[in-house]
Structures are given as structure tokens and as C-alpha cells.
N, C-alpha and C positions, 0 to 999 in steps of 0.2 A: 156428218154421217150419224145415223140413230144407234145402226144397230151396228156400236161400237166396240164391242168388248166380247171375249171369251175366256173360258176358262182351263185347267186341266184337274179334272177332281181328283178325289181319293184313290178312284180306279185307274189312274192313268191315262183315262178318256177326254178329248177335246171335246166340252159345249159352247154352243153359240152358232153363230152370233146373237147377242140380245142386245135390249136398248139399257140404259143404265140404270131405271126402273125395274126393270128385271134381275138386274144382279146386286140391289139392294135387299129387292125378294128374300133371294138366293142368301144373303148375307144373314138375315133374319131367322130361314130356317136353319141356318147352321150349314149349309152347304160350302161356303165360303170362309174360310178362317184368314189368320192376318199373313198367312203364311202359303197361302193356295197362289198358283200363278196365274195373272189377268193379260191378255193379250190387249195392248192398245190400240188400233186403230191409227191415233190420229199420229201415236209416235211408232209404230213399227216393230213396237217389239216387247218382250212378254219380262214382268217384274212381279213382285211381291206384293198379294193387294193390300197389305200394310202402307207400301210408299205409293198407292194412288190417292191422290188427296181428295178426287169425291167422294172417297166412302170410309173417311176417318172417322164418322159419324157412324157407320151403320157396321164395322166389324166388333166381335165378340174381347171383350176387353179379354188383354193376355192373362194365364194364370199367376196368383202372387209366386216368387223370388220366397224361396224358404232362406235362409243363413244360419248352415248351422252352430251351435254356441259355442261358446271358446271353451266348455270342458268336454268337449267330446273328443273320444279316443283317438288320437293320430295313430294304434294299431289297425282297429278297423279301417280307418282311409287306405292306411296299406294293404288293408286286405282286398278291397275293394278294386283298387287301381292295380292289383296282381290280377282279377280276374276279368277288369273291362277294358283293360289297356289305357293309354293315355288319355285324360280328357279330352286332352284341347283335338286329339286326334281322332280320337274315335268315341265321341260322345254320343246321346239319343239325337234322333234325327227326326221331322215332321214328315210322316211318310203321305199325308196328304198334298204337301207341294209338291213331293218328288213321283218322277216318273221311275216302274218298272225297268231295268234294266234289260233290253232287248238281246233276244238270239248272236247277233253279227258281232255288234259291238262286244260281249260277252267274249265270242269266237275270238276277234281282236287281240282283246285283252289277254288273252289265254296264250297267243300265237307270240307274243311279246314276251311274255312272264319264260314261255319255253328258249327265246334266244337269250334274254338276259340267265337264266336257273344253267342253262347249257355254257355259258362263258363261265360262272362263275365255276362248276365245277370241273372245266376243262383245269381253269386256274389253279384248283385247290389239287386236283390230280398231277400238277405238272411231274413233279419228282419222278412219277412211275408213269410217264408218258410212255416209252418205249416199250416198257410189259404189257400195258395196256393196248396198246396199238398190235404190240405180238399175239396179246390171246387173240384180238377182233379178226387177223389174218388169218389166224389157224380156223378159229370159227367158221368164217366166211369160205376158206378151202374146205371145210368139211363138206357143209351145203352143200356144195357143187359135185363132190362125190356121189356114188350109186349109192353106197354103201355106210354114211357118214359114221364116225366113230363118236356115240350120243354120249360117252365121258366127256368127250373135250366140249363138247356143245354145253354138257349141263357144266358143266365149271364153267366157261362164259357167263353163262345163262346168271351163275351164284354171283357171280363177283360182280357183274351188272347191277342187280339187284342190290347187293350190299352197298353199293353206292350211292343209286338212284331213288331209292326207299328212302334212307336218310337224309339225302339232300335236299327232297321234296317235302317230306315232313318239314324240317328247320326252317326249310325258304316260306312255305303256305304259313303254317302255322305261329314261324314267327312272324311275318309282316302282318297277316290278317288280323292276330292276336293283340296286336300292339298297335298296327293304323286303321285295323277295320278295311283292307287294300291291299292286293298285293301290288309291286311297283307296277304293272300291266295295266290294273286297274284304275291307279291313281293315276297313270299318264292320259289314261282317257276320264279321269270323274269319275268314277264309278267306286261304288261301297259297299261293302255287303255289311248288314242289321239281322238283327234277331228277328223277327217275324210282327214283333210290336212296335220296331222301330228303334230299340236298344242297341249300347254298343255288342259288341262279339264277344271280346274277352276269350282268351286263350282258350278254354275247356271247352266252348263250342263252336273254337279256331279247329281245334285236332281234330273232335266229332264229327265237322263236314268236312275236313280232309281225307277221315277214314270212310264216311259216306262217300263220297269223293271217288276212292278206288272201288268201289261196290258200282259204282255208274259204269265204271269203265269197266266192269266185266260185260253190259250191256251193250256192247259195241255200238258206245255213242249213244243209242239212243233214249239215254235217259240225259242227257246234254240234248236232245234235239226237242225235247216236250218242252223245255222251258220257249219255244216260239210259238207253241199254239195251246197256252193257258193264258188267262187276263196275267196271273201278275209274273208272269215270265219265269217263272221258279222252276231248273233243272230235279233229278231226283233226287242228288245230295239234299237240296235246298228241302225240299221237303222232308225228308229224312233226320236234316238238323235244326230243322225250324226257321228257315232264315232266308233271307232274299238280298237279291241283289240292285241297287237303284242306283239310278244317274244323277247326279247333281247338274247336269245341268237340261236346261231347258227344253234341249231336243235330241232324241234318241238315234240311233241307228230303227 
């Protein structure tokens, strides 16, 4: 078959089919790095066109390996690995192989993060299980009153909050800070990056978490824009500069 091969560029967009002449082209103008994904044809399915051995000849040789010298500060590396999180976890990524991370799978990941974040603090709450469950009753009897008594609602309302506030900060901001993931996300592939493709790093872990709660004054619908912009990016994500991509090959 000729026209063998496709691609998925920078934008997230599927080309092709072309002939292999053609994405030699492609490889010359720089359209194609070693790291861009090539769809084969004759084997079914889509890898790194680094490991395609026609076109070891025609990709852009990688940039050099710096190593930095043995007197360089091991404070600054702390300092650094305080603010990007773990390398091996959350290092820079090629946002030209990777695809944008889609609306659903997003949703997913998010519907996950909320049952796992909800056990855990059912768990840390156990001790005052019974009080807790006592306000939620008295709350819930209010409601259903003509006349509801808005003391005992707004004391629910606080003690909720001092809970849920907290919990959600430590949970986003630690894992995102630290894996560039929350567990949600990582069950499905999925990473959020700084906008250049950088890792996160705690300080702009918080940032789109408190971006984050500014969405959700939006009833959702700044969660729903990240489905109809190219690079899928909610309003936090704008906000914090940062996006969210799939590692692997095919999106929701």
C-alpha cells in the first residue's frame, strides 16, 4: 500500500494518509520530530517515528544531553525539585507527540478523583462519624421545613466547607504538584504540563486549583469550553497556563 502512513502533529490533528515520500517531506520541514506519532499501515498501529526505521535517515537529530558538573549546587537541585516535583514523575514532556486531553476522558478522570477524595475523607472523618451524620440530618430536616432555621443550615454549610476546602487543596495540589496527575488522571494517562510542556511544580499545582474554584462558580461552563477549543484547555487551564494531555495514543 502507498499511501502508508499518518500522522498526529502538534495540534492534536490526524494527517494523511501520505506516501512515504511525503513524510520524508514532512520530516525536512520540521513537521515531524523523533517523537511525533506515525500510524503504520502495514503493522496497525501508531509508535514513535523515531522507532520507524525508514526515516532514521530523514528525522532532525535530538538535541545534545547537557550533564551538569560535579560543583554545582545540590541546594539549588533542591530547590528546583521543591518546585517541579519529582523528575522521573513529572518531568518536560514532547507536547508535539502528545495529544490534547479530551472533554469526556477529563470528565472521567475527575468522576474518579471525586470517589477515591470521598473515601479518603470519609476515612480521616471516621472519629466524628455520628456528629457528622447528626448535623447532615438536622440540615436535611431543615430543608424540608416552610420555615427552615438558616443557623443550623449555615453551621452545616461551615463545617462542610472546613472540611472539603482542605481536603481538596492537599489531595489536587498534592498529587498534581508531585506526579503532574491526580490518581483520576493517572489511572487514565493523562498529565497536566505547564503550557510549554514543563513539569507543574506545586506553585502552579495551587494556582489552577484555586483557578479551579473560580470555574466552578461558572456552573460548569468553563469545564465545558475545554471541548470546543483545539487544545482542549478548561478555564482554570487558561487561567494557570497549563494543559492537560493524554499519553497515550488515542483520546476519548
Amino acid at each position: 500500500m502507498e499511501n502508508a502512513y499518518k500522522i498526529i502533529a502538534s495540534d492534536g490533528r490526524e494527517y494523511g494518509p501520505v506516501t512515504l515520500e511525503e513524510l520524508r517531506h514532512w520530516c525536512g520541514e520540521g513537521r515531524v520530530g523523533p517523537g511525533t506519532l506515525i500510524w503504520l499501515a502495514s503493522e496497525s498501529r501508531w509508535q514513535p517515528a523515531a522507532a520507524v526505521d525508514q526515516l532514521k535517515w530523514d528525522l532532525p537529530a535530538p538535541p545534545a544531553i547537557q550533564i551538569p558538573s560535579s560543583g554545582s549546587s545540590r541546594g539549588a537541585s533542591a530547590s528546583e525539585d521543591s518546585d517541579t516535583g519529582s523528575a522521573s514523575l513529572n518531568g518536560p514532556v514532547n507536547l508535539d507527540a502528545l495529544r490534547p486531553a479530551g472533554f469526556w476522558i477529563r470528565l472521567a478522570a475527575y468522576f474518579v478523583d471525586m470517589l477515591i477524595l470521598g473515601a479518603m475523607v470519609r476515612l480521616i472523618t471516621m472519629p466524628w462519624a455520628d456528629a457528622l451524620d447528626l448535623a447532615q440530618t438536622n440540615a436535611f430536616a431543615e430543608l424540608k421545613k416552610t420555615s427552615p432555621d438558616l443557623h443550623v443550615l449555615f453551621q452545616f454549610w461551615k463545617l462542610m466547607l472546613a472540611i472539603e476546602i482542605p481536603a481538596h487543596f492537599a489531595y489536587f495540589v498534592g498529587f498534581n504538584g508531585s506526579w503532574g496527575a491526580s490518581p483520576g488522571k493517572l489511572l487514565l494517562g493523562l498529565r497536566i504540563v505547564d503550557a510549554e510542556g514543563g513539569p507543574l511544580g506545586y506553585r502552579r499545582a495551587f494556582l489552577r486549583h484555586c483557578a479551579e474554584w473560580l470555574t466552578q462558580i461558572t456552573f460548569g461552563l468553563g469545564f465545558v469550553i475545554c471541548a470546543f477549543n483545539v487544545e482542549k484547555r478548561a478555564l482554570h487551564d487558561w487561567i494557570a497556563r497549563t494543559r492537560v494531555v493524554s499519553l497515550r495514543p488515542r483520546d476519548w
